[in-house]
Every structure is written in C-alpha cells, then in structure tokens.
N, C-alpha and C positions, 0 to 999 in steps of 0.2 A: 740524211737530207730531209729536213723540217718539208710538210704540205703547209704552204700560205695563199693566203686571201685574203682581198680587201672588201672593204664596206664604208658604209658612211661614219663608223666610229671610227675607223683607223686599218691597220695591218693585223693578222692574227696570221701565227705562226704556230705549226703545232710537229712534235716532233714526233719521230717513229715508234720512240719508248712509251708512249703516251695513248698512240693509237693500238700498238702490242698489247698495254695492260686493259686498253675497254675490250679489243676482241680476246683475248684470254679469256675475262672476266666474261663475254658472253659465251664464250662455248663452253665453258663449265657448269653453266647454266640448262645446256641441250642434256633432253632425256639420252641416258645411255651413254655418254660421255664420263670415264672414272677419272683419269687425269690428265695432264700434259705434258709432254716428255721430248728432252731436248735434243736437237737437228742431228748433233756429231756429239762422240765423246768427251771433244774438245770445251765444245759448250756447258757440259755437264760438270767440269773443272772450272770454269769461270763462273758460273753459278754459285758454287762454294765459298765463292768468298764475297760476291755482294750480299748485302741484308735480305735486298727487295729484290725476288725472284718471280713475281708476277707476270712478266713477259715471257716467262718460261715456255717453251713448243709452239711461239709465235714468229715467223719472218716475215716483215713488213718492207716493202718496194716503192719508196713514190717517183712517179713522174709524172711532171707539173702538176696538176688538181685532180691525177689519177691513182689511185692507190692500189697494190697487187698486195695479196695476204696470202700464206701459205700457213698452214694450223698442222701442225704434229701430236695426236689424241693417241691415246689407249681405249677404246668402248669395250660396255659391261656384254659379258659372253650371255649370248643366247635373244640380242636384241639384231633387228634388220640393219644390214651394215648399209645398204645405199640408203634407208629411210633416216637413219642417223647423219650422215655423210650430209643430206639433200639439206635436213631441218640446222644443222650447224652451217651449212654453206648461206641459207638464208637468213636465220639469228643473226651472227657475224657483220655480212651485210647490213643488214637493216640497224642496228645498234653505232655500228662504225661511222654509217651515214649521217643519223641521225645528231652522234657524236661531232664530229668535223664539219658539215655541212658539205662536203664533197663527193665523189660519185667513185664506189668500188668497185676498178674492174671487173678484176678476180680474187675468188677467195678456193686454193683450193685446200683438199683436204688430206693429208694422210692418215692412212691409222696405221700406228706402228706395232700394235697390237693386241689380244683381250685378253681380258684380267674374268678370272671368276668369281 
C-alpha cells in the first residue's frame, strides 16, 4: 500500500519498495552495520530470483501518512549493540523523512546477528 500526498503540483504516490530501498541504503551506511538479512527463509528464496535485492532485511508498514519500518541487520563484533541500534534507528528516520516528506513512526531494529 503506496504513502500519498498532495500539494499544489498534484498527487505523489510513493510505494513501500521505494521507501525499503532509501532505509536499506541508509542503514548500511550506520557505523557497525555489516549487512542485511532477510525476515524468514521464505524470503531469502524470493530474493533469488529478483535482479534488485535492495530491499533486502527491510519491512515497511504504511498507515495513511504514517510509516512503521522494521530493519533486520547483522553488526560488526565487538562494536556497542544499543549505540548501533539507537544511531540506525535515527539515520533510517531522518533519511526516510526527508525522503517521503512524511512522518516515521517507528523504526525498529533487530540484529540477527554478529559477524566477525
């Protein structure tokens, strides 16, 4: 389900796949962060066969101009898990915002696990 909003140019529609690949693209960006990895095993088979796997370890939720992110990471061993956790929770945010023009609930975060 696309987040829309209007303005004086017109309607802007933007879809989930879209707002997955900017918060992807920012939490890969967070210190400490090695990769992204996907919800169920199920997803890790449909992965396979798209090209563009960008949205990879992103769940995106809209209701109406409110957006819920859930981010599935790996972090680098030996870095502060809630100091990682806290600065991808805020990245994510603030990029997605800025992204969409809309306002993100929640963003939360799991780690599934560290890589050395």
């Amino acid at each position: 389900m696309p987040v829309t909003t209007s303005n004086i140019y017109g309607k802007i529609s933007i879809s989930d796949e879209a707002i997955a690949k900017v918060a992807a693209h920012a939490a890969l960006e967070c210190y400490g962060v090695v990769e992204m990895v996907s919800r169920r095993l199920s997803d890790s088979f449909s992965l396979l066969f798209k090209r563009d796997s960008s949205g990879k370890g992103v769940k995106v939720v809209t209701n109406g101009d409110r957006i819920f992110i859930d981010i599935y990471v790996i972090i680098k061993f030996g870095v502060s898990i809630s100091a990682v956790a806290e600065s991808l929770k805020s990245s994510v945010k603030y990029k997605v915002e800025q992204f969409t023009g809309m306002i993100v609930n929640t963003v939360n975060v799991n780690i599934i696990g560290v890589k050395l």
